[in-house]
N, C-alpha and C positions, 0 to 999 in steps of 0.2 A: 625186377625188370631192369634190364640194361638201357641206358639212354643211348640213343641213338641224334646226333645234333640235327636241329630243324631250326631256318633263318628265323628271328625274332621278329620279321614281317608277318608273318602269319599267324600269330598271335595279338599282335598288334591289329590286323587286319578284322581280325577276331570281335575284338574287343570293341571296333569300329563299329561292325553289323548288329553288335548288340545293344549298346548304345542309342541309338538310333530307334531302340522297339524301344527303350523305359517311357512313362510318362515322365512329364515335366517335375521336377525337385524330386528326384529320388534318389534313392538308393538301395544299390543290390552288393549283396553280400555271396562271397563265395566259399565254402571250407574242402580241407582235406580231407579223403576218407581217415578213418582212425585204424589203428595199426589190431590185427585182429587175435584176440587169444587164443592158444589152446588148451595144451593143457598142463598144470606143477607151474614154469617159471616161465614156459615155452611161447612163441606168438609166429604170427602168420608175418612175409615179408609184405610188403609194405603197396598196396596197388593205389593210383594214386585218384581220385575221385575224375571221371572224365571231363566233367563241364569245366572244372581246374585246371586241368593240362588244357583244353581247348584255346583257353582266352591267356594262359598264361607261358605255356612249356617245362612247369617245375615239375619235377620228380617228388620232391622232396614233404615229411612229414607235416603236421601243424602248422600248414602255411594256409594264409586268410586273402583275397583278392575283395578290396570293396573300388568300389564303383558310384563316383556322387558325380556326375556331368552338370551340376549346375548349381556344386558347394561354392560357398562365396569366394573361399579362397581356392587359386587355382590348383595349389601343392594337394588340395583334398580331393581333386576330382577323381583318380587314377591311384590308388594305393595298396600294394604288395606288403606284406608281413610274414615273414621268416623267423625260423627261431633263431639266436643269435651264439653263434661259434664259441664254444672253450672249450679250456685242456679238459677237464672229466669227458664232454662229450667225442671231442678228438678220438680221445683214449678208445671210450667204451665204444661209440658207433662209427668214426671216422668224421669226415671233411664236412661239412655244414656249412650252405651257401654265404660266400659274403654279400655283401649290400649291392658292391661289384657288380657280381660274379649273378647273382638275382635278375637287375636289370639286363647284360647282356643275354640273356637266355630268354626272359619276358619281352622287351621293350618297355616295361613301366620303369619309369623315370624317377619314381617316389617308392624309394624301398624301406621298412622301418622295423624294428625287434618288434615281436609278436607280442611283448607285454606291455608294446603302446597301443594298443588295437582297444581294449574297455572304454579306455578314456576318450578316445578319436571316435569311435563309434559312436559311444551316447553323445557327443557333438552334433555330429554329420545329423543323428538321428531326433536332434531338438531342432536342429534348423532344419530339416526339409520335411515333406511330407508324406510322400510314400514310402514303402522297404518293402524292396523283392526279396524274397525269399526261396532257397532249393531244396528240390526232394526228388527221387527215385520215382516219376513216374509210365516209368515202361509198362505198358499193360497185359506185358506174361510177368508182372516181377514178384516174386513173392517175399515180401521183407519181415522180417519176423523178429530180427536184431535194431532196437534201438543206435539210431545214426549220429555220426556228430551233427550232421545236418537238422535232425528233427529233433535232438535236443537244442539247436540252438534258435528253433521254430520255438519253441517252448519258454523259452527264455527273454524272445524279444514279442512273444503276445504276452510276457507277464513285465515288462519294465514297462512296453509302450501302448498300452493296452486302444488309445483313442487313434493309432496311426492308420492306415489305409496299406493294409499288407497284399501282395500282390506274388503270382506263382512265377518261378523264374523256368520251371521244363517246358512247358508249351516255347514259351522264346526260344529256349536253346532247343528244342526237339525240330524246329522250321528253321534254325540256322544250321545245325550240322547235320542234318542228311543231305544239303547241300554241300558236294565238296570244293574245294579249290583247287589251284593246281600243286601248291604242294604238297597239299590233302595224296591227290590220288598220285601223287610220284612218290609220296610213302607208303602207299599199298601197294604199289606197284611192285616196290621194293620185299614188300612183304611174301608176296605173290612169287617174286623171282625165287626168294629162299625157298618158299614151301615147294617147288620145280626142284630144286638140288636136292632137297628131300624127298621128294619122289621118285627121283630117278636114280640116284642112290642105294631106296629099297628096292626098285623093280629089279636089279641087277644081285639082289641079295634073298628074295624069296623061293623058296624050293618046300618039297616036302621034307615036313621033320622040323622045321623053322616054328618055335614056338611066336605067338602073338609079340608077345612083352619081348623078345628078341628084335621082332620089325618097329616098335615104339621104341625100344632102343638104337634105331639105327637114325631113326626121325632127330629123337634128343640129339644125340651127335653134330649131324648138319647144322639144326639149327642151333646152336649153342654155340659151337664154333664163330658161327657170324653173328654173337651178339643178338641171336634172338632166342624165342621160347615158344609152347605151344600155345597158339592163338582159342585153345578152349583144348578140353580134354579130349583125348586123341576116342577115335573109333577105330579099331584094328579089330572086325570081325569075319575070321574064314568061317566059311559051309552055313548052315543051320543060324549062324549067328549073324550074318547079312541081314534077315527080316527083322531083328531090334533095334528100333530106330538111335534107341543112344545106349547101344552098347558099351561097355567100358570096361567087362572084366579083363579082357588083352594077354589071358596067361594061357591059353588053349594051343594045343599046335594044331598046324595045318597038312590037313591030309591033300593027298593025289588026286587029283581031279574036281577038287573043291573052288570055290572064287572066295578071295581075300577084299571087303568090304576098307578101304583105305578113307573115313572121315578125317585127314587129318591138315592142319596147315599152320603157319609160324607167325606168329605174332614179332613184329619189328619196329622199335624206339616209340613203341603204344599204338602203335597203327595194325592192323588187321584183317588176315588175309584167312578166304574159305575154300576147301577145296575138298574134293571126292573121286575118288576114282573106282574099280573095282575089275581085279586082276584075275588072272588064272595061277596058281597055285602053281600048277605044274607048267608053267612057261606056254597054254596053248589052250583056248578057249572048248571047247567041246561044242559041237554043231548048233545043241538048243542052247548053249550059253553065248554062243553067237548072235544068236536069232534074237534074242532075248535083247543082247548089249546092243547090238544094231537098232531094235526099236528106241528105246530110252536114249541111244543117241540124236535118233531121227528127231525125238522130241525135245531134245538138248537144245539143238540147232533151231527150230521152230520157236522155243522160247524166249531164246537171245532176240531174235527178231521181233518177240512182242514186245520187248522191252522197249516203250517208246513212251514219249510225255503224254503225259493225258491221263494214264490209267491208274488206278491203285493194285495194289500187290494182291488184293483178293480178287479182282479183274483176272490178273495172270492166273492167279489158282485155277479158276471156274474154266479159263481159256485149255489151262495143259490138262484139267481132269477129262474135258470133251478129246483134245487127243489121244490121251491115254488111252481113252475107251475104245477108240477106235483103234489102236494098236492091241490092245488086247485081244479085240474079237479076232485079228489077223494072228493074233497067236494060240487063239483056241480058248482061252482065258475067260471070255463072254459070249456071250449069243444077241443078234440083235434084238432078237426078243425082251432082252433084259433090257436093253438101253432103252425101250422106245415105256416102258412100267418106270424109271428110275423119277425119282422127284429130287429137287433141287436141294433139299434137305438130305437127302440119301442117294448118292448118286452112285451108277452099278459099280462105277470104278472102283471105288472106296476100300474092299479090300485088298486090291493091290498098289495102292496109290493113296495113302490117308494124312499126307502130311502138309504143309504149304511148299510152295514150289520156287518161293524168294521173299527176299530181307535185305534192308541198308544193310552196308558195313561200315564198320571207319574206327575212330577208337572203343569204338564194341565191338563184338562178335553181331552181335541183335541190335544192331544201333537206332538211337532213338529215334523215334516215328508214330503216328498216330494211323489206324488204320484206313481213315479217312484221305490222309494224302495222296495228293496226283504224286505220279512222278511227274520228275521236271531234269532237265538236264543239269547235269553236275552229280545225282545220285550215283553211287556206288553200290552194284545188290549182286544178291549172287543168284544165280540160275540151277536148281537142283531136282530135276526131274528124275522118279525112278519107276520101277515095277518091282515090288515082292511077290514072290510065288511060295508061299509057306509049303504048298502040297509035294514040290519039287525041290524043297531044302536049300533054294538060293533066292538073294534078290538082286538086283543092280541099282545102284545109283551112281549117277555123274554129277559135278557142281563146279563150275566155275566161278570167279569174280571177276562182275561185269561190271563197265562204266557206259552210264546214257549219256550221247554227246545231241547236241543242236542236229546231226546231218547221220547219225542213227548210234550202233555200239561199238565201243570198244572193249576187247574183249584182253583183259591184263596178266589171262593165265593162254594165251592163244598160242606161245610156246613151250605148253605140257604138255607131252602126248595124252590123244584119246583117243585116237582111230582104234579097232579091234588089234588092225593089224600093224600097228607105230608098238602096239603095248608088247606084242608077241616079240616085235623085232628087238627091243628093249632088253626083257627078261634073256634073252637068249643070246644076247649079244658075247 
């Protein structure tokens, strides 16, 4: 992942709101993700743990963030650990932050070699009394790889067995679905890329265009400006519109089919959603109109639910009662069926079986409980569709939305979506 610069205010700012949630004499500890293997000598590049980049902005490997707001001495409140520069690692991996070069990028003021961290630890952690501790708990996550995180859970119930250990995601899960504003002018920014990537392929899809040809026109755009794909791309034409996480990408596209576009660019760790779904051959076909015009109709309905107060299963239950009602007007349902549906099975459900919104920010799925109201300041994306399996296409639309105090802003509002912006586009 390429860094992208973000002011050391917001970091700092960070680090303020959380602060504020520990109890009195603690301390929270934060670690790197760990670098991931594959396979012989091989490893995965390097992604850097979210909650880390949140309170800090480092990129960088093996780096520890502890946090004591009320260690006796002041130098211990606020402390950064990085590994420490030389020629072998020069050589073998490149530039490794200085002490410097650390705090301009965080704002922490106390930066020290990562092989002072055992000793400063068992300190901090004989004089105070509680210790926060992190872990993965997104509740779609499935973790099955032991974490540097949960080995180091491991580690400090076995040193400090009598201390009052406390969970550090709830905290962070209620501070960053809330954005800032530098928060959402980095998505923003993200948002803008995944636009030049779309309009880019809209002017390069035709029949004959294999999948894995239009994902190589997305890498391009975004790579060029320093970004990458914000999650693995969905490039499904015809038949493969109705697999919700398509990925095979190597199919060509025939004449008269619709090309399913999940795709959008990830920029300096901030994160942008997007969906569109095109005509193949530069020109929707009558029931692929009819079709796109609902699912937009319900676009635009969405954006407007998005308001404080509700939870994201709120919105579900809200766009599945539209859907159904688009449906019937497209032949899809009979009211008969809606008036038999229970709440548990709702008629819509085969053409509409997915959630319809999710935070974003330095996740794709960013952290949240499913309990939460919105509240202004979130960042979610809006993704209303209809699959028709019987009729070999489905649509789906998705923008990234911001709930303001006085209703939305909408960060993808110049990407086309109209039927007819997309035709003029391809044809251009």
């Amino acid at each position: 992942m390429k860094a992208v610069p973000l002011p050391s205010a917001l970091f700092t700012l960070n680090r303020e709101r959380l602060v504020k949630k520990l109890a009195p004499r603690s301390l929270a500890v934060f670690n790197a993700n760990d670098i991931m293997p594959t396979n012989a000598d091989g490893s995965l590049g390097h992604l850097q743990n979210a909650d880390l980049f949140y309170l800090t902005g480092v990129h960088q490997e093996e780096t520890i963030l502890l946090l004591a707001p009320d260690a006796f001495d002041p130098n211990h409140r606020e402390i950064l650990f990085v590994r420490q520069p030389n020629e072998h690692l020069a050589i073998w991996e490149g530039h490794k932050l200085t002490k410097a070069q650390a705090t301009a990028i965080s704002g922490v003021k106390n930066v020290k070699w990562l092989t002072e961290f055992p000793v400063i630890f068992r300190s901090l952690a004989c004089e105070l009394d509680n210790i926060y501790l992190n872990s993965n708990e997104h509740q779609r996550a499935d973790v099955t790889v032991e974490t540097r995180d949960r080995r180091f859970v491991r580690e400090c119930l076995n040193q400090f067995p009598l201390h009052r250990f406390h969970r550090l995601a709830p905290l962070l899960h209620e501070l960053r679905v809330v954005k800032s504003t530098y928060e959402i002018d980095a998505i923003k920014a993200a948002c803008d890329l995944t636009g030049k990537g779309f309009k880019r392929v809209c002017k390069f899809v035709k029949p004959g265009v294999n999948e894995a040809e239009v994902e190589a026109e997305f890498a391009h755009e975004f790579i060029r400006h320093k970004g990458q794909f914000a999650y693995n791309p969905i490039i499904a034409g015809g038949a493969n519109n109705n697999i919700l996480h398509y990925n095979q990408n190597d199919q060509l596209l025939k004449k008269g089919d619709l090309l399913l576009l999940d795709v959008a660019a990830g920029l300096g760790n901030y994160m942008s959603d997007l969906t569109r779904t095109i005509p193949v051959s530069g020109k929707f076909t009558k029931r692929q109109k009819q079709v796109y015009n609902a699912v937009l109709r319900i676009f635009r309905q969405q954006i407007a639910a998005c308001v404080p107060g509700k939870t994201t299963k709120d919105l579900r239950t809200e766009c599945e009662e539209i859907t159904a009602k688009e449906c019937v007007d497209l032949g899809l349902l009979k009211l008969s069926q809606l008036k038999k549906q229970t709440p548990e099975d709702p008629a819509v459900r085969p053409f509409f079986m997915h959630g319809v919104s999710h935070p974003i920010g330095l996740d794709v799925h960013d952290v949240t409980y499913n309990h939460f109201k919105i509240k202004p300041g979130w960042v979610l994306t809006v993704e209303p569709a209809i699959y028709i399996k019987a009729e070999g296409f489905g649509v789906r639309l998705e923008n990234t939305v911001v709930v303001t105090e006085n209703g939305q802003r909408d960060l993808m509002a110049g990407i086309p979506i109209e039927a007819d912006e997309i035709e003029a586009l391809m044809n251009r």
